[in-house]
C-alpha positions in Angstrom: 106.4 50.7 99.6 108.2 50.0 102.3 110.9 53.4 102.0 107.4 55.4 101.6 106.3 54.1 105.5 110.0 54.8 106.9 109.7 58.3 105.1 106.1 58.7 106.9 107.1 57.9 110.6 110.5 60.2 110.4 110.2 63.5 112.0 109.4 66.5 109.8 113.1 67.7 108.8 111.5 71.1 108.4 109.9 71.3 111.8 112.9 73.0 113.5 112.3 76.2 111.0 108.4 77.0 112.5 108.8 79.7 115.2 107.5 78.9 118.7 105.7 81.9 119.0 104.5 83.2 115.2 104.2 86.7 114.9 101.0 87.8 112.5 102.4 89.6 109.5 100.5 92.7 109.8 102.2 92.8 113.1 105.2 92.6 112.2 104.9 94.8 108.8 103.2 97.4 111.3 106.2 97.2 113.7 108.4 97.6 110.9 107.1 100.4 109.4 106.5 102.4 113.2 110.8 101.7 113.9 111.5 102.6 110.3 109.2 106.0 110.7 107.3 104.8 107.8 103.3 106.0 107.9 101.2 103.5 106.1 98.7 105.7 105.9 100.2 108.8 104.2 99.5 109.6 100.4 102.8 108.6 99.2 102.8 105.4 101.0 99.2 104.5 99.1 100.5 105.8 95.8 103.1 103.3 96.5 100.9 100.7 97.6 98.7 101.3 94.8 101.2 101.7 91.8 100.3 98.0 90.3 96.1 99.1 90.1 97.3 102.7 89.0 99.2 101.5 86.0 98.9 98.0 85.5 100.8 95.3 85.9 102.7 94.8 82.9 103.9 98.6 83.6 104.1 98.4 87.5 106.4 95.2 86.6 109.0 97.8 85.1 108.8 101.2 87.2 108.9 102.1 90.4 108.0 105.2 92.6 111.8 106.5 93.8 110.6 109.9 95.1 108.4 112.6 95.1 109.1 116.2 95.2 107.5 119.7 95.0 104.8 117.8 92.7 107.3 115.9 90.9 107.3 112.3 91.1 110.8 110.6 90.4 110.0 106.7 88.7 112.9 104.2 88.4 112.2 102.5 85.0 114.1 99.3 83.9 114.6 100.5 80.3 114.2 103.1 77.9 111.2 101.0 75.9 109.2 101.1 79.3 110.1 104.7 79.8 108.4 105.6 76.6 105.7 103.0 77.0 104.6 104.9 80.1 105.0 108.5 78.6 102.2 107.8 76.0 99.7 107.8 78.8 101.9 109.9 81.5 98.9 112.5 81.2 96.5 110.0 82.5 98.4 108.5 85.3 98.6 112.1 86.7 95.0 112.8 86.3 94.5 109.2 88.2 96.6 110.0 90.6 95.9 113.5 91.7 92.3 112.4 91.8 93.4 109.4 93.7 95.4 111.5 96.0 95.2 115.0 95.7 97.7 116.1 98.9 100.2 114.6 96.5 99.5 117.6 94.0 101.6 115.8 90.8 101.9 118.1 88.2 105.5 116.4 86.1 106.5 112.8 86.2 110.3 112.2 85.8 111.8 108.7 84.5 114.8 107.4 84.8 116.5 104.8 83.4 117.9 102.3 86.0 118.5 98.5 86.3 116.0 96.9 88.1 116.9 95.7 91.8 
């Protein structure tokens, strides 16, 4: 009991690590994006955003949006069972998206296998 009350009435080891003036992380995430030339609020940027609620979880857990190209959107998939996973409803997550965002204009979706980052 005694090593629990000289624990309590130590400083806070961790206390150095808290910033004196916090920043709000949509500040900083805005910032980012506005010195990376990044706009939040383009199409690709939602698609992007959105990926996880356009195809799920489990398949937003092994693809992701690379690039996107005269209507063809590049996807970085982390192996060739996941790849052919998402091509049984590829039809469907063009629909979605072009109704989702239709400046994107997706008409082929193009996988390729790569290890995940």
């Amino acid at each position: 009991m005694g090593d629990l009350l000289k624990m309590k009435s130590k400083k806070d080891p961790y206390k150095r690590f808290e910033p004196k003036n916090p920043v709000s992380s949509v500040f900083f995430l805005e910032n980012t994006c506005k010195k990376l030339k990044i706009n939040l609020k383009s199409p690709y940027a939602g698609l992007i955003l959105d990926w996880e609620t356009i195809v799920g979880k489990t398949l937003a857990a092994h693809t992701k949006v690379a690039s996107l190209d005269k209507g063809i959107l590049l996807l970085k998939c982390d192996h060739s069972s996941w790849a052919a996973t998402f091509r049984f409803q590829e039809k469907d997550f063009i629909k979605m998206i072009n109704r989702i965002y239709p400046e994107l204009r997706i008409r082929k979706i193009s996988l390729k296998i790569a290890e995940s980052d």
